[in-house]
N, C-alpha and C positions, 0 to 999 in steps of 0.2 A: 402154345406160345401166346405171350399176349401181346400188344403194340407197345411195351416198353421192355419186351423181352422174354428168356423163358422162365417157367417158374418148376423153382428148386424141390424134388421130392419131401413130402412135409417131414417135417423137424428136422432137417438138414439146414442148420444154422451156421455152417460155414460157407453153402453154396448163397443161402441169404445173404451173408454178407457182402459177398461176392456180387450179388446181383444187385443189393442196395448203391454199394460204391457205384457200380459202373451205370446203374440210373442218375444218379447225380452229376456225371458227366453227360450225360445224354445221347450216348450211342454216337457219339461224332465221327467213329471210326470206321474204315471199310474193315471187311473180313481180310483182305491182304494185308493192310495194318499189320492184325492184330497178327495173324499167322507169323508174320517178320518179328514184330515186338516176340512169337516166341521164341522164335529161332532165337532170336539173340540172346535171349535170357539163358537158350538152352548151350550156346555157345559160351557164355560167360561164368555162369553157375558150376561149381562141380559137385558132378555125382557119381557116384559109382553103382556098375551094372553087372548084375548076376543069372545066366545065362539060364533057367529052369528045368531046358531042354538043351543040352551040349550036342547030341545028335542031331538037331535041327538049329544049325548057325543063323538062316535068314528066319525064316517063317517059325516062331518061335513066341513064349511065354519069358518074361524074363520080372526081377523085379531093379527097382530106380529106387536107389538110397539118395536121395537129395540132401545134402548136407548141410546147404543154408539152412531148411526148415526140420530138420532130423528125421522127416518122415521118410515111410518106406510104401511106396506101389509099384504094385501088380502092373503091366504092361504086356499086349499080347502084340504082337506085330503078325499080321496079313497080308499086309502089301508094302514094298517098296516105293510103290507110283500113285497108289491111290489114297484118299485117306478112308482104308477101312481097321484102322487099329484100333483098339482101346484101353483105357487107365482109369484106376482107379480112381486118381484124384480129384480132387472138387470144381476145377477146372475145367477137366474133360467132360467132366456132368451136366456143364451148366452150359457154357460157351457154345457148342452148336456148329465149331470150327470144327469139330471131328478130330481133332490136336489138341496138344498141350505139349511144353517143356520137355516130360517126359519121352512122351514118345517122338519128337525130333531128335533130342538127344540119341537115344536107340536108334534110330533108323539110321542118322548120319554116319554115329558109329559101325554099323554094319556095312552099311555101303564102302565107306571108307576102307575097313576090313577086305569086305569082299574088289574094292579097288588093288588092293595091296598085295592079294593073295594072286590074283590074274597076274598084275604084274611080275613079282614071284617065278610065277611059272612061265610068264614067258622069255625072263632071263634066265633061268632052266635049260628051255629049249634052246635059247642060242648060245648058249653056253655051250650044250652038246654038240650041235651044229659046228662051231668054231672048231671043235674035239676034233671032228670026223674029216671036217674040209682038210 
């Protein structure tokens, strides 16, 4: 890493880019910033997510068609809490947030899921419950 940031695996001319633009601004930003600017993008952007591993709903391989930019990455999720994920995209490579778009997108989505799916069953349960009383 150097004092104006990290520097992009050579000939990776879009992480360059990437890193030129945001030296031009001059780093003005914290890491929670930037973390938030992703969420948001990742909240506003749509893309659609294809699950790699169906057996494995959280802790999974999955890929992110982002549909603004047509591209398609690879996205592993490892942790719900922590940020030990990773993505393909050029973003993930460079930034040093251990985030990106993609993988907030995925996570929120799972969580959510896995929100949905608890509650699910615990209207199940008192469902049965109601049955029996």
């Amino acid at each position: 890493m150097t004092e104006t940031g990290p520097t992009p695996p050579a000939g990776d001319t879009a992480a360059r880019r990437i890193l030129a633009r945001a030296s031009q601004l001059g780093w003005k930003t914290t890491d929670a910033d930037e973390i938030e600017r992703r969420l948001a993008r990742a909240a506003t952007e749509p893309m659609e997510v294809a699950n790699l591993e169906p057996a494995e709903p959280f802790y999974s391989s999955f890929i992110v068609y982002s549909q603004g930019s047509g591209m398609k990455y690879r996205v592993e999720i490892r942790s719900l809490s922590a940020r030990q994920n990773s993505c393909t995209c050029v973003d993930f490579r460079v930034n040093g947030l251990g985030t990106c778009k993609h993988i907030d997108e995925e996570t929120a989505r799972r969580l959510l899921d896995a929100g949905a799916k608890i509650v699910e069953k615990a209207r199940a349960r008192l469902a049965q419950e109601a049955l029996r009383a």
